[in-house]
N, C-alpha and C positions, 0 to 999 in steps of 0.2 A: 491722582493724575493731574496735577495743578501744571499750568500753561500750558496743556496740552486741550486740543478740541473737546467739546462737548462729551461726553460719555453717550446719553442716550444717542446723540449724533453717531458716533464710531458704532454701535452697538444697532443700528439700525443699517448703517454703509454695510457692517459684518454678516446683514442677511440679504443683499442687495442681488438680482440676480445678473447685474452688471459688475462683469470680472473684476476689472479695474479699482470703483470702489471698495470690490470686498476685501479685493485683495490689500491694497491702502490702508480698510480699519484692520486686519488680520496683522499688519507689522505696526499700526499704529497701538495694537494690544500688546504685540509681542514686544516692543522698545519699552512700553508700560511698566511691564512685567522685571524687564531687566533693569529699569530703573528703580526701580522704589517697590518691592514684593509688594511687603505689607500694605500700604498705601492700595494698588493696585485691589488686593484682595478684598480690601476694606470698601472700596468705593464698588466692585463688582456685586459683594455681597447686601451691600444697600439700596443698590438697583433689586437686587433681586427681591428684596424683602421690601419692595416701594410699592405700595399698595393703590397707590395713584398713577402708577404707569403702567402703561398697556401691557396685554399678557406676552406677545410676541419678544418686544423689549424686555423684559423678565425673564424669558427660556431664554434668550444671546446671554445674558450674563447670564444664568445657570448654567451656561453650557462655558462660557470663556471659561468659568471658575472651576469648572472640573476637569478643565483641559488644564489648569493650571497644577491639577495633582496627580494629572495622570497620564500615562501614555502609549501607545502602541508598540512601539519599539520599550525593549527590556531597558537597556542604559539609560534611553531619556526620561524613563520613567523613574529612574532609580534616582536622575541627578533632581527631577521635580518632587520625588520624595525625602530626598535629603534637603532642600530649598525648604518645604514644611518642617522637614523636623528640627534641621538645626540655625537655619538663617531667618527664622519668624520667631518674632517676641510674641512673649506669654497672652501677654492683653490682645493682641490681632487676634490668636488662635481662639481664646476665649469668646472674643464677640465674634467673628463668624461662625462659632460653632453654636453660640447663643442666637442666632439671629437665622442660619439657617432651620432650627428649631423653629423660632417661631412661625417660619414660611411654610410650615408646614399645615398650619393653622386654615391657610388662603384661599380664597373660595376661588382662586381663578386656577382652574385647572394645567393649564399649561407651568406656571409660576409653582404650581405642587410636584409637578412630572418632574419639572429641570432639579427642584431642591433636593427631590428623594438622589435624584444621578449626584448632587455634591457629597450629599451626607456620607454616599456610599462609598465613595472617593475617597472619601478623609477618612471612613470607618477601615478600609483596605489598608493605609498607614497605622492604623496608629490601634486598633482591636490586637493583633499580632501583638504591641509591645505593652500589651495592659493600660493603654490609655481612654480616654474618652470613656471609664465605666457604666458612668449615667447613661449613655449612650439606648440601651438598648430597650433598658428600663422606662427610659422616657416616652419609647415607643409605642412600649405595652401600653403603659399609661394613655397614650393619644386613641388608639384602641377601644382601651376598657370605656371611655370616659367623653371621647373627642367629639367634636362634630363630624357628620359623615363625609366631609371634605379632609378633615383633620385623619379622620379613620383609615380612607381611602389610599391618601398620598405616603401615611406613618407605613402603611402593607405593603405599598411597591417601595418603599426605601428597605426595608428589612427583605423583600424579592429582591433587588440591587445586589443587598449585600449578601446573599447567600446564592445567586449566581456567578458571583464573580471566580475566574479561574484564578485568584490568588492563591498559592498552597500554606502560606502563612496563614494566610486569613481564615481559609477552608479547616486547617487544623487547628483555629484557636477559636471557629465556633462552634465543637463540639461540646465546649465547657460551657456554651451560653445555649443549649438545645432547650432546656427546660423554661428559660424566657423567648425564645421567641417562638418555642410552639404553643408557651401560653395565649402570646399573639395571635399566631392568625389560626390557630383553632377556634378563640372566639370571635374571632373574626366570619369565621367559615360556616359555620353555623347555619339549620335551615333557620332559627328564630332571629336571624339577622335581616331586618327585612330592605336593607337597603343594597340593593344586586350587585351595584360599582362598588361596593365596599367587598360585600362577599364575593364576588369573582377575585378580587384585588387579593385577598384570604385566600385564595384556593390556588393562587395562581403562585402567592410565595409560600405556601405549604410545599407548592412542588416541587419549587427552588430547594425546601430547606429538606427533604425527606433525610437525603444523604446524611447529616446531621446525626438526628435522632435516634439512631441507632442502641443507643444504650433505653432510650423514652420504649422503644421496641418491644423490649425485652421483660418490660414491667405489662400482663396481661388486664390489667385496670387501664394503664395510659394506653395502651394498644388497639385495647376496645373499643374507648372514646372516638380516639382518632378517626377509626375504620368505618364506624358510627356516623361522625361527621360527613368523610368521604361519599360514602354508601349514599348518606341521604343527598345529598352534593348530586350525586349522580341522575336523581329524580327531581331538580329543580326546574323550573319554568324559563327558565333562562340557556338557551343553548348553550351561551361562552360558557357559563359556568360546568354545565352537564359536562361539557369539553375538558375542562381544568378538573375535575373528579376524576374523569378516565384517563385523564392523565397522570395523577396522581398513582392511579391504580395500577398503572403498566411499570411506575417508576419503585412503587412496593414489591410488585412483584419481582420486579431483577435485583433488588437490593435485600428483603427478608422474606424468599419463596418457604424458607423454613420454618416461619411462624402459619402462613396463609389457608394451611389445611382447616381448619375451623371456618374462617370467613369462605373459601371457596363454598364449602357446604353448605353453610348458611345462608350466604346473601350473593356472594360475586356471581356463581356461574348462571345464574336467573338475569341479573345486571346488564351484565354484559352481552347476553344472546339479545335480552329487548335492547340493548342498546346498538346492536352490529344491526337492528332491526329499526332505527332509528330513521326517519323522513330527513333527518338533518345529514346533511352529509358527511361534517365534518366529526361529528356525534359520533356517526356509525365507523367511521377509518378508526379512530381511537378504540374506539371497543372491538375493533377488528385487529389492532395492532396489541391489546391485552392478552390476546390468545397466542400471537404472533409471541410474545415476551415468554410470554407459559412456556413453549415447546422451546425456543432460543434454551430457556434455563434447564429446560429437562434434558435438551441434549448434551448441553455441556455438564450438569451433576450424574450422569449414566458416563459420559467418557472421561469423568474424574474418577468415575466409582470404581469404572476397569482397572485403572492403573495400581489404584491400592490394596495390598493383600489384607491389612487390616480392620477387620469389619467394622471398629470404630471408630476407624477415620472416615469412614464411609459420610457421605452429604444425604441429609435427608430427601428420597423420593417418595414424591405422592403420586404419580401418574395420573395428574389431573387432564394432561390430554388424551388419554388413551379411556380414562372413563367419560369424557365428553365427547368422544368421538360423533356417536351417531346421533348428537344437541346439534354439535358444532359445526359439524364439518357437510351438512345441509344447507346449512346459514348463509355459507361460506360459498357453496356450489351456485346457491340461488342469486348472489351477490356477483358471483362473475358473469351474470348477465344484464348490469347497469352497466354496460359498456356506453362509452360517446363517443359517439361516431367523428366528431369534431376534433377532439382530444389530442394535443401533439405529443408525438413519441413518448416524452419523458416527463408529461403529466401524470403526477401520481392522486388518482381517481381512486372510489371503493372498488370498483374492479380490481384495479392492478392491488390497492392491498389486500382484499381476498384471493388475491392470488399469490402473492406473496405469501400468505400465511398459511396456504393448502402445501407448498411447497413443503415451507417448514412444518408441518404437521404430518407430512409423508415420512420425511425423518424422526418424527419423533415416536409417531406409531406403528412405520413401518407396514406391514402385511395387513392389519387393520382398517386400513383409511382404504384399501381394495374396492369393498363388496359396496359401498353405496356411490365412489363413484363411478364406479361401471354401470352402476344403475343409474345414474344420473349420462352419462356418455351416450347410453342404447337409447334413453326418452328423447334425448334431445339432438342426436346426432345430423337426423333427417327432418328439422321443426322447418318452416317454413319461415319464421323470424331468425334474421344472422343473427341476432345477439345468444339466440339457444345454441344454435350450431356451433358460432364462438368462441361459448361459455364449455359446450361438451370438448372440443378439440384441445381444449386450455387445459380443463383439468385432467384428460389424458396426460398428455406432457407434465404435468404439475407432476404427477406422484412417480415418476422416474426414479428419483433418487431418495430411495427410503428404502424399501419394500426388499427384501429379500430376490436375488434375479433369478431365482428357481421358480419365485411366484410370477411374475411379470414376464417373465418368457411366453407361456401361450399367450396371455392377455394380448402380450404384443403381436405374435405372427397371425392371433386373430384379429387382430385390429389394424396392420401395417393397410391390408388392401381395399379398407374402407377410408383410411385414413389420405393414403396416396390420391385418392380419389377427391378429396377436400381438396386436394390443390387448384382443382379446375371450378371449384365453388363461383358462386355469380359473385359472391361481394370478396372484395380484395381484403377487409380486414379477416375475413376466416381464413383465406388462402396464408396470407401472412401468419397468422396462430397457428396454423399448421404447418408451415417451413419450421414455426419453431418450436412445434410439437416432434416434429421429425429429429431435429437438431438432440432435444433434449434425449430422445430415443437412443438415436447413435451414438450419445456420450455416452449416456448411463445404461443401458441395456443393448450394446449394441451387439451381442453374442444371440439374439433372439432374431434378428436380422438373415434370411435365406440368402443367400448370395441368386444360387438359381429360379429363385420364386421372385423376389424382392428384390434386388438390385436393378436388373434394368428399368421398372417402373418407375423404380424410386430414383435414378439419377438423372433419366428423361422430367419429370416432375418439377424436380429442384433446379434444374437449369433450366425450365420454360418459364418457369416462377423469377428467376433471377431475371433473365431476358427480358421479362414483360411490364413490368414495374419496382420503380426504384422503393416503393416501401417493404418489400418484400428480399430486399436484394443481403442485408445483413442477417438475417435467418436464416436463405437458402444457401448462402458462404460459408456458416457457420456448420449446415447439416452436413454438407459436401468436403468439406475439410478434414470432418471427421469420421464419412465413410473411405475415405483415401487412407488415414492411418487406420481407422479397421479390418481394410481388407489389404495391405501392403504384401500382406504375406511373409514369406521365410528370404531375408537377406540374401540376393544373388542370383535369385529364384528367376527362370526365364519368361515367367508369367504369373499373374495373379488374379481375383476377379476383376480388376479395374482396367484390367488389360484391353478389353474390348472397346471398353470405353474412352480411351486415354485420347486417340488422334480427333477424336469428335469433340472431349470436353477442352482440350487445350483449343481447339479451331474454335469454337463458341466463347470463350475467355477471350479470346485475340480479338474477336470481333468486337465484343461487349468495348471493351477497353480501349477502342480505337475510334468509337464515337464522340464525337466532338462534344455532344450534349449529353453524354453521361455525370452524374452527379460524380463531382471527389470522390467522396465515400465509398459508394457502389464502385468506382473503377478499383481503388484503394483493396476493397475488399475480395475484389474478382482477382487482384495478383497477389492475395494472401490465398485466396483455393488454386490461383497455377504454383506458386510456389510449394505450395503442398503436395498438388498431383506430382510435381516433379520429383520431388522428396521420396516419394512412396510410389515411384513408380517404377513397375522388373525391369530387369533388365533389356527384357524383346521390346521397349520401350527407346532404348537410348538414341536410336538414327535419327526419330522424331524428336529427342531431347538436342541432339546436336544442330539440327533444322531449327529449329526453335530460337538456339543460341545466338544463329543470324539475326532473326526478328526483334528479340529484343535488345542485340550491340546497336540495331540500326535505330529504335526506339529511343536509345539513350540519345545517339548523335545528334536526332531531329530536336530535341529537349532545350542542344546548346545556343542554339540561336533565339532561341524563347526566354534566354536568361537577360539577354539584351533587351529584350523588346515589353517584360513588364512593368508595370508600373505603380500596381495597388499591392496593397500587403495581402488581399486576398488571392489576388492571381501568383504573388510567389510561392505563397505556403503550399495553393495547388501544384506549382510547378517542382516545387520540394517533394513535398509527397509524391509526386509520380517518377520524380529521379530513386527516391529512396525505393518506392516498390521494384521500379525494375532494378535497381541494385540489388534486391532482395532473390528476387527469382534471379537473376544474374549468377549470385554468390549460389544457389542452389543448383543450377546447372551446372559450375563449376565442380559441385561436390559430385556430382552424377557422372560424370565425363573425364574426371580427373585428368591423368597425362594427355587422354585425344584432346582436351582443351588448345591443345599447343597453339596449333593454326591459328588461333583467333585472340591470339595472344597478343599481341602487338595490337590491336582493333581494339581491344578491349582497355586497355593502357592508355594508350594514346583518347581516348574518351575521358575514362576515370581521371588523369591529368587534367584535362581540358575543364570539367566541371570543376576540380580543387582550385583550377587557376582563377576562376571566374562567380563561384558561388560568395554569395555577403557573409558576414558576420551570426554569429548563433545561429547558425542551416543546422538541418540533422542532416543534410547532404554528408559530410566530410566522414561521418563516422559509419553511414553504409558504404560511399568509397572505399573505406581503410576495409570493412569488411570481406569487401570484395576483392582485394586487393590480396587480403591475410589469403583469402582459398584459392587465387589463385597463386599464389607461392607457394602453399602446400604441392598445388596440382604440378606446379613444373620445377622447385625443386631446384638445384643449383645452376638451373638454366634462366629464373628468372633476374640473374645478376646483371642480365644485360638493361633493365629496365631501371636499374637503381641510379642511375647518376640523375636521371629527371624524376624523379621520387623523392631521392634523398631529402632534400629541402624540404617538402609537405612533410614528410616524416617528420625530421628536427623541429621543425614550427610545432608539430602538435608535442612533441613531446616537452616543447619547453611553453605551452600554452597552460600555465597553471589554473587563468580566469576561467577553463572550462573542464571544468576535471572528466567529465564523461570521455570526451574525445583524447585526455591525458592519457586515462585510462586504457584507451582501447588503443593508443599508439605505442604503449608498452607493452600489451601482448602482440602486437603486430611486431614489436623488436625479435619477442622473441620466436614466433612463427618464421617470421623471415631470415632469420640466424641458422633457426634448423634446417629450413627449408636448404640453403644456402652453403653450411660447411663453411668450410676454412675462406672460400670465396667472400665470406660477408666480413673477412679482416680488416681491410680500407675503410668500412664504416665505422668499426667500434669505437675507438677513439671518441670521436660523437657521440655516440650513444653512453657509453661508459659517464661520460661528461653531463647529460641531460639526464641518466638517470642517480649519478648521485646525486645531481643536483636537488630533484626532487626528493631523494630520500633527507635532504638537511632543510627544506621549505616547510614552512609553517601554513603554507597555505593548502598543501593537499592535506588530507586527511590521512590516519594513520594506517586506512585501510589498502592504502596504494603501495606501502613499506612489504608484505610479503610477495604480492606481485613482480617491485620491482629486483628484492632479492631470489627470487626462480627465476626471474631473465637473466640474472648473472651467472646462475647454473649452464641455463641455456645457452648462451652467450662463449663460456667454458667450454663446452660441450662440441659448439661449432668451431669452434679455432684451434682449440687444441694446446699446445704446447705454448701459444702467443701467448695465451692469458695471463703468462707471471708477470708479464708489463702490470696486470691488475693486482697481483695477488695480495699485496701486502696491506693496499687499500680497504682491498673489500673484505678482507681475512678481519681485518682492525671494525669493518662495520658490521661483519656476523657476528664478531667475540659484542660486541655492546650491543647488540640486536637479543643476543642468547639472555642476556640480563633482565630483562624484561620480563616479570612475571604479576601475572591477574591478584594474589592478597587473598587473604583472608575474605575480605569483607565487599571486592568486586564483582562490579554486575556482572552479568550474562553477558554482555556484550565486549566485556574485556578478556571475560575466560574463553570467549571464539576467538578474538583477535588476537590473544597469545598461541592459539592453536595454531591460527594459520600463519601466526610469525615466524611458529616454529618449523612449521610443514617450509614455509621458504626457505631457512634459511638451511634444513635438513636439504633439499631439492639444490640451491645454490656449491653445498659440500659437493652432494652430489657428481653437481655438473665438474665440480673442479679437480677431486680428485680422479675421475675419469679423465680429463684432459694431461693434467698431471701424467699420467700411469703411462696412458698411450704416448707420450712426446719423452718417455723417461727421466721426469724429473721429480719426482717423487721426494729426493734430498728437499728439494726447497717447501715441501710441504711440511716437514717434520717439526719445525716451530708452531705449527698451529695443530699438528695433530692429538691435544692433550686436550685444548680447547674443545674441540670435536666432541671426545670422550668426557668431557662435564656435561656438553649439552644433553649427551644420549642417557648418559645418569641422572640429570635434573626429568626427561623425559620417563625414566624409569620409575625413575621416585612420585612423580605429580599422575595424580587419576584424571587431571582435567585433560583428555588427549581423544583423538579422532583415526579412524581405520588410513585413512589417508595418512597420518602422519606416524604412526606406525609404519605403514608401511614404509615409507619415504626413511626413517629409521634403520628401516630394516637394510633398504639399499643401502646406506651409509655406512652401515656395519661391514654389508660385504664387500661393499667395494673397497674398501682402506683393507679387510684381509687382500683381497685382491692385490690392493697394489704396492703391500709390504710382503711377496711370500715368503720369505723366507726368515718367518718367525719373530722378525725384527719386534713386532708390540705384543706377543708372547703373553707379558704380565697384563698387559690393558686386559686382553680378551679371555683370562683366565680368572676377572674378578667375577664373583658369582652372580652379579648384579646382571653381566651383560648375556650370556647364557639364561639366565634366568626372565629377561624380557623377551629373548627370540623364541624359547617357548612356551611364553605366555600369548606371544602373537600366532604363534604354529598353530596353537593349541584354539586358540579360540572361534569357536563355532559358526558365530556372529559373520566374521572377516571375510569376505571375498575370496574364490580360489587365488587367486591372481596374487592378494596381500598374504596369504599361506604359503602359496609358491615361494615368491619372494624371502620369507623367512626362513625357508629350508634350504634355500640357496646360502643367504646369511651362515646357516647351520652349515654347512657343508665345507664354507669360506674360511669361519674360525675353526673348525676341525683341521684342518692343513697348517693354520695359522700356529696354534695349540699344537702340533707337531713340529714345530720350528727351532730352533735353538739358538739364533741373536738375538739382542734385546737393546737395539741400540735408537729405542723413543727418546725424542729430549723430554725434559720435565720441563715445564714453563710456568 
């Protein structure tokens, strides 16, 4: 960096916590960097290794230097790794690799930290292409040999490098497993008696497990390791007891199939004194060991279902279902260190024994029953809340496990002691019990009396909500989900909620019109009215139509509120309370359908007024459009009168590619509004035609937007009729190279969906057009593409990789072209044994939906006529 300032100067400005300066030595490093690499590199790494300057000064160049080979973003990383590899001479890479080495030596801590993050740096380059071999070895070496400064800093560079999410890197240490678990096994050691050294051990053992795999598989190296772990877990030193169990949870999810021996032996003793641990952080880890147990036991039991072959079977031990009645006491006793103090989304040993009772409900199922019922009855009525707490908790906990034939009495015996916890003196029980209730009605909610238990329980949940805001997302949660359990039979002039409906919406209205209600809570209180509304009979709807006043008038009072904020807090509040009542909005529309009419205009003329006036990145724009799409459905070719002040917001979103959600959702809103609409929505298409092929030849949406927007062209077909052949030649030209399009051999899962649903489009696109075709009589002009048609429904026939939906979608395609040739005209198409021979294979199969059966037989029925016909005048193409 020659005529450039000082080094330690810029290097001291770079931690300066005056923006200005730093920002100064931050470009005075980065013109460094552009000027002269090497040089640069060579003078960073000399600081670093200067033993005479302070430790702080030391970390800034360790840290510029590793910034210099690496990066956050993919490309700048790739163009800094090309900079090392191919625009630095041999002698720079040599000495900073030689000189970071020897910093490793340095008794100044800081100066050890920054070196291990370079080495790791450069190891991320250059381990991948076989370079730097000494590398690893050297490290062992500082290990076996080193000073415990040398020791310490050699384990967190080999932890560096074996955490790194590089996949090069990650698949080219598997070939170095047996050096670096030479490393910090002896590192790890109880006979190590230096703690920063053995913590430093234990801490990139855990880094490296992933690794080792093959070191696994040999029961000598397995031993050792497990050996070391084990004793790991009994040392004097918390961190380290910490980095054991952690270890441990990380074995367990990576070789559960070796583990039955050490379980037996040593772990399941370990780990109860350890969930038994004064240390807090001690105990979550050995509480999160069990939590890992059951994670793996449920997923090797729903691998095991799938396979008929008993040898592909995954080894199970049912380590948690013979520890049940160790563990799952430990675990009960443990949900009552609750802190009182504790915010929400602090994760305490309570909440992970709680977490881990859950999962243990699943993995034992009807087991984990009998001791905590007997922990529920001891503790239910304690006189300390943290028993009561802890009982109402793991109630809830084991919901979703247990067979519901078991849980059923459990619960209708429990519901009216339970309900009764609502009115508890301390608000964190009453809170545990909203969301013991919550968990109830999801998981068990058939155990539920409607005439016993309903009114208590809906009175309860709404006094809860009412009364305070910490209790307000559980008792939304419970409520939401007795509304879809008791909706009843579609249509139905009543249901149990029935009685309930005018009181719980009145209580929602009020909650929600409090000026000093939390976000959240209001947020959450018009996700359970959106819900009542949803699920509510029909002897309901005069109240849902009354309703619809309150919240169009809701929305209005909102628009002059978009003027008047000013902080990013008060918008996002004002966002979300536009979005919810758009929500409940779009849901009264769905209930009300055509009666909507009246307040059709009222409601438009709003939705406009917020598109006209909301900022940039809102999720306003996209519950507008949703509200917007159900009320087109709802009025149907009458809503044509609102489209000349729409149009515009339409076109804008559909040609907004920077936001693809809202893209998205204005391309099914094309095609809602087309159906909705008929031949009336002709004046639009031109436009729309025009924005959505636009989109289909943009590099910027993603591929997943391509079948959507080819079923709006069905759609679109569909609505106009006979106009479409202004399109057909265009779009004819982008389904034939859409049809092309096939997943390979060797393509992920996510190409073999994404040709399904290419194909399900542009099958649905056919669809729309030969129907428009048919009906406007023009059929002649389809017959150059009709050959086309017949490859895709054969490439269809021939490929396994296909979905009910697109079959079906097939199927219509089939009939409709019989349809709209009858009189035999494609004879020979439909007489190859191919196409017959898919329509009963869809007829036929079990799996299909009535509705995709139906559709087949109609098919069937279509080429039977077809098959009696006697022209044959398809073109060939």
């Amino acid at each position: 960096m020659e005529g450039a300032p000082d080094i330690n100067t810029v290097l001291t400005n770079s931690l300066s916590p005056d923006a200005a300066l730093r920002n100064a030595a931050e470009q005075q490093l980065t013109q460094a960097a552009e000027t002269n690499f090497s040089q640069y590199l060579l003078t960073l790494v000399q600081e670093l290794a200067n033993e005479n300057a302070q430790g702080h000064i030391r970390a800034a160049a360790g840290i510029a230097l590793k910034n210099a080979f690496t990066a956050r973003e993919f490309s700048r990383a790739a163009e800094l790794q090309a900079k090392w590899l191919q625009h630095t001479d041999q002698e720079t890479k040599t000495r900073v690799k030689q000189l970071t080495l020897e910093t490793l030596k340095s008794s100044n801590t800081q100066a050890g930290q920054a070196t291990a993050q370079v080495i790791a740096s450069i190891a991320i380059i250059e381990l991948p292409r076989n370079q730097w071999p000494e590398l690893l070895q050297a490290l062992v070496h500082n290990v076996s040999n080193g000073t415990p400064h040398e020791k310490m800093s050699s384990l967190t560079t080999i932890g560096f490098i074996c955490e790194s999410p590089d996949q090069d890197l990650r698949a080219s240490l598997v070939t170095h497993s047996n050096t670096i678990l030479t490393a910090v096994v002896q590192g790890a050691r109880k006979e190590e008696t230096n703690q920063d050294v053995r913590l430093a051990a234990i801490t990139a053992l855990g880094d490296s497990l992933e690794f080792v795999g093959n070191n696994f598989k040999h029961d000598g190296e397995r031993n050792y390791i497990m050996q070391v772990i084990c004793e790991a877990t009994q040392a004097d030193d918390s961190q380290i007891q910490q980095g054991a169990f952690g270890c441990l949870n990380r074995i367990m999810g990576l070789y559960y199939e070796h583990m039955r021996f050490y379980m037996e032996k040593a772990l399941f003793g370990l780990t109860i004194l350890g969930m038994k641990s004064t240390d807090e952080d001690v105990a979550k880890l050995a509480v999160e060991f069990w939590s890992t147990v059951c994670e793996e036991e449920i997923g090797i039991e729903d691998d095991n279902a799938q396979v008929e072959d008993s040898e592909q079977m995954r080894p199970f031990y049912n380590f948690s279902r013979v520890a049940t009645n160790e563990v799952v006491p430990v675990l009960l006793g443990l949900l009552t260190k609750q802190d009182e103090d504790a915010a929400d989304d602090e994760y305490n040993i309570s909440r992970a024994a709680y977490q881990c009772l859950q999962l243990y409900a699943q993995a034992v199922g009807g087991s984990i029953i009998p001791p905590v019922i007997q922990f529920v009855e001891a503790n239910l009525h304690s006189e300390d809340w943290h028993a009561r707490d802890a009982a109402v908790s793991a109630f809830g906990a084991i919901m979703d496990g247990p067979d519901e034939k078991l849980l059923e009495p459990i619960v209708k015996s429990g519901m009216q002691p339970l309900i009764g916890m609502m009115d508890d003196r301390s608000v964190h029980v009453r809170d545990s019990t909203a969301y013991a209730l919550g968990r109830i009605t999801e998981a068990c909610s058939d155990a539920i009396d409607a005439s016993q238990h309903l009114d208590p329980l809906v009175r309860s949940l709404f006094a809860g909500l009412m009364s305070n805001p910490k209790m307000a997302a559980s008792c939304c949660w419970a409520l939401m989900n007795l509304a879809e359990r008791f909706a009843g039979d579609v249509g139905a002039a009543q249901n149990p909620l029935t009685p309930h409906f005018n009181n719980s919406v009145s209580n929602l209205l009020t909650l929600t019109s409090k000026m000093d209600a939390e976000a959240a809570v209001r947020t959450a209180a018009y996700e359970v009215l959106n819900t009542f509304v949803t699920n509510a009979a029909s002897e309901s709807l005069p109240a849902i139509a009354s309703l619809s006043g309150v919240i169009i008038q809701r929305l209005e009072e909102t628009l002059p509120l978009q003027q008047q904020v000013v902080s990013v807090e008060d918008r996002i509040t004002l966002e979300d309370m536009q979005t919810s009542l758009c929500t409940v909005l779009l849901a009264i529309i769905s209930r009300l359908d055509k009666e909507i009419a009246p307040q059709g205009d009222r409601i438009m003329q709003v939705l406009l007024q917020m598109l006209t006036t909301v900022g940039a990145k809102s999720s306003v724009p996209e519950a507008s459009f949703a509200t917007i799409s159900g009320l087109a459905n709802a009025m149907e070719a009458d809503f044509v009168k609102y489209m000349e002040a729409f149009a515009p917001f339409l076109y804008n979103a559909l040609g907004n590619q920077e936001e693809p959600s809202l893209c998205s959702m204005a391309i099914g809103l094309v095609s809602d509004i087309t159906r909705s609409m008929g031949e009336r929505s002709q004046p639009f298409c031109d436009q729309f035609m025009n924005y959505l092929l636009n989109n289909l030849r943009s590099t910027t949406l993603a591929n997943q937007f391509k079948p959507a927007i080819l079923q709006c062209f069905g759609d679109i077909a569909g609505a106009i009729g006979g106009h479409f052949e202004t399109y057909l030649s265009v779009v004819a030209q982008v389904l034939q190279q859409a049809a092309t399009v096939t997943a390979g051999n060797d393509g992920s899962y996510e190409m073999f969906d994404y040709v399904i649903s290419l194909r399900e489009g542009i099958m649905d696109a056919w669809g729309g057009i030969i129907g428009a075709m048919r009906s406007s009589g023009k059929t002649t002009v389809l017959q150059p593409y009709v050959s086309s048609v017949f490859q895709l429904l054969n490439t269809v026939a021939t490929d396994q990789n296909r979905s009910e939906s697109l079959m079906r979608a097939s199927m219509g395609v089939i009939g409709d072209l019989a349809d709209a040739y009858p009189n035999g005209e494609l004879v020979d198409a439909f007489r190859q044994e191919w196409v017959t021979g898919l329509i009963k294979e869809t007829r036929q199969n079990r799996e299909f939906s009535p509705r995709t059966i139906e559709t087949a037989r109609w098919a069937r029925e279509q080429v039977k006529r077809q098959i009696g016909g006697t022209q044959n005048v398809m073109q060939q193409t």
